[in-house]
Structures are given as C-alpha cells and as structure tokens.
C-alpha positions as CSV (number, residue, x, y, z in Angstrom):
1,X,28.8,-3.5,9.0
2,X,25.8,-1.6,7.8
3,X,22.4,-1.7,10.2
4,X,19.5,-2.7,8.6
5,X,16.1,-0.4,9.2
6,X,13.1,-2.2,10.1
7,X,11.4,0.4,11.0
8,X,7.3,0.7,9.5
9,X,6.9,3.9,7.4
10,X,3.9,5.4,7.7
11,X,1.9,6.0,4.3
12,X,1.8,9.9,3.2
13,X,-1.1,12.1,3.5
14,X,-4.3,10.6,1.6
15,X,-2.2,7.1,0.5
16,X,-3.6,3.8,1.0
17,X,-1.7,1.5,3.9
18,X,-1.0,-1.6,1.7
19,X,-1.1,-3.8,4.8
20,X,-4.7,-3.2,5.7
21,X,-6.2,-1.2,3.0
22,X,-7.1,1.6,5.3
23,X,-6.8,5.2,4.2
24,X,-5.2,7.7,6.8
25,X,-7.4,10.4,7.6
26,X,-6.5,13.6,5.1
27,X,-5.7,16.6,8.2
28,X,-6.2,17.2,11.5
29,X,-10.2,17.2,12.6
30,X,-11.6,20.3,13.7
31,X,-11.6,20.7,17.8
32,X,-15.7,20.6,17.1
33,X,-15.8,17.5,15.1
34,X,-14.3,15.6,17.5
35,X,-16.3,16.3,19.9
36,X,-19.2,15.6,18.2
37,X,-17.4,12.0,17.1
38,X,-17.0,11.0,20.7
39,X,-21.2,12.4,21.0
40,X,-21.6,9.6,18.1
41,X,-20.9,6.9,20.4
42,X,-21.8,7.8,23.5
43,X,-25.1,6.8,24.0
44,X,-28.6,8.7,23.3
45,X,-26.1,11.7,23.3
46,X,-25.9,10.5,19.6
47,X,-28.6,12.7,18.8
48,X,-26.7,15.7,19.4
49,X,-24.4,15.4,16.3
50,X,-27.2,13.8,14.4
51,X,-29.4,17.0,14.4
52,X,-26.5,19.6,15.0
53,X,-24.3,18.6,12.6
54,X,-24.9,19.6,8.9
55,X,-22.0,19.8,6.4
56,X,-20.5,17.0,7.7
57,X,-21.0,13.4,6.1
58,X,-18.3,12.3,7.9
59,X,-19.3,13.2,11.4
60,X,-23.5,12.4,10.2
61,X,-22.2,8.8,9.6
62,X,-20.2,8.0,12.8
63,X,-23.6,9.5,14.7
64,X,-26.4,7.5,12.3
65,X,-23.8,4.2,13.7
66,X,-24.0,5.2,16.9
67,X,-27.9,5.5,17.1
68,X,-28.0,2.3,15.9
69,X,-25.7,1.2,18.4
70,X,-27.7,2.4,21.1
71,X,-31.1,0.7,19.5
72,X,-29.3,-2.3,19.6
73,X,-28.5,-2.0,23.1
74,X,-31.8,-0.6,24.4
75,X,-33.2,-4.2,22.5
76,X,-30.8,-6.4,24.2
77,X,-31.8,-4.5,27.5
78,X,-35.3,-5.4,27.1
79,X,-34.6,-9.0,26.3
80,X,-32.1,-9.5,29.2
81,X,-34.7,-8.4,31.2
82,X,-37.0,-10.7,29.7
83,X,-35.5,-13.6,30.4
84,X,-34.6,-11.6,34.1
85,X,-38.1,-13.5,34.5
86,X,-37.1,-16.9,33.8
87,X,-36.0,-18.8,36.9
88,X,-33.2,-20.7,36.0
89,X,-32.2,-18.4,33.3
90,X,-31.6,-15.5,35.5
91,X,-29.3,-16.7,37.9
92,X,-27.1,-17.4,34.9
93,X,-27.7,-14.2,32.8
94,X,-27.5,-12.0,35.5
95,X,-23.7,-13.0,35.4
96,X,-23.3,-13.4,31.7
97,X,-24.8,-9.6,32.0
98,X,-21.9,-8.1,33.2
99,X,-19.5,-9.2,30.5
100,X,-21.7,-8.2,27.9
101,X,-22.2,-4.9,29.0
102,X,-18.1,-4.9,29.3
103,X,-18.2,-6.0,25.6
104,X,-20.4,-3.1,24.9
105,X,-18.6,-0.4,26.5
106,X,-15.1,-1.9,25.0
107,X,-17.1,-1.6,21.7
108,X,-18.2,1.6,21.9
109,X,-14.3,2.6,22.7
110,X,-13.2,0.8,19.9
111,X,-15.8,2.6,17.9
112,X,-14.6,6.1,19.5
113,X,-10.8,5.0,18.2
114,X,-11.6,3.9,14.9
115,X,-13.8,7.6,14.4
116,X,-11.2,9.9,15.6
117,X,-8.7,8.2,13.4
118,X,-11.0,8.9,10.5
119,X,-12.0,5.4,10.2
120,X,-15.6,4.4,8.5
121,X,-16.3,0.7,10.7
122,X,-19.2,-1.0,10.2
123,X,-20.4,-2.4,13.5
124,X,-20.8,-5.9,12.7
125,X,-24.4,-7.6,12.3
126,X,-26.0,-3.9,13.1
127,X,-23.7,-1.9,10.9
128,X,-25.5,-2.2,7.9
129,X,-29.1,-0.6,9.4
130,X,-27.0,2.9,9.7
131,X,-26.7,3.3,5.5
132,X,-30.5,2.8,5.7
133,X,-31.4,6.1,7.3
C-alpha cells in the first residue's frame, strides 16, 4: 500500500502562499538590514534606521511603523499615568498596567517576526499614521 504525503510545500522564491496571500521574502536580508529591522521596533532606537537608512523602502517602512509604535506608547503612558491620579481608578489600572505593557512587548515581537520574514503588517488602529510620513 502506497503512503500518502501530507506534507505542506513551501511556495518558490517570489510565489504567492495561496493559503494566506503572503509573499515570501525574495533572498536572504543583508546582515545590516536586519539589524536595522530589529532597531525598527525597538523603541526610540527607531530613529536609527529612520535617519541611517537610505536605499531601503523596505527597511524605511518597518522603522516609520515603529515610530509610530512608540508614539502610541509614549501616549498611553501619559494617559495611564493620568488616570494614576484617580483614586479608585488606580488601584485597578495599576494591575491592568502590567498586562498591557506585556501586550506591548508581545507586539513589538510579533512585529520583529513579521519584519525579518519580509512581511509589510500594519499595526492595527495605529498602522495607517506610518504611510502618512
């Protein structure tokens, strides 16, 4: 009796992936790129491919999503510690607080993935301010 192969085949170089629409990245990223992809989401260290950076769109885009990453955090900062000031409203926050910031950091991973697998992901709700700049 024959075996039957179930195994998933991987689309070829530059070939769409029919089950999620996603392209595979074309080669191998340069050593320097992805570096400056993991820079892209880490924080104001976004900066660093934003200004460095040059010939690459690819690179430019994954650091213009992580500055707006890190506005959006720097605003939820301030407002968390707005309502720091609220009696009843603290207690609660201030354990709410932790597992946002644990949302955060898993979505700044997630973000990290996606990049060095040549990925464009929007961030969603804040994604759409990085095609503005």
């Amino acid at each position: 009796m024959a075996e039957a192969d179930f195994s998933v085949k991987e689309p070829a170089k530059g070939e769409v992936n029919q089950l999620n629409g996603e392209s595979k990245p074309e080669g191998k990223r340069a050593s320097e790129d992805v570096v400056f992809l993991v820079l892209a989401y880490f924080g104001i260290f976004a900066l660093i491919p934003f200004f460095v950076v040059k010939n690459n769109d690819y690179v430019k885009w994954h650091a213009k999503q992580g500055l707006v990453l890190v506005a959006f955090e720097i605003a939820l900062w301030i407002a968390l510690m707005i309502i720091g000031f609220i009696p009843i409203l603290n207690i609660i926050f201030a354990f709410l607080g932790l597992f946002i910031w644990l949302g955060v950091l898993v979505l700044h991973v997630f973000c990290i993935i996606k990049a060095l697998k040549g990925e464009k992901w929007h961030v969603p709700l804040i994604g759409n301010y990085a095609d503005k700049f």
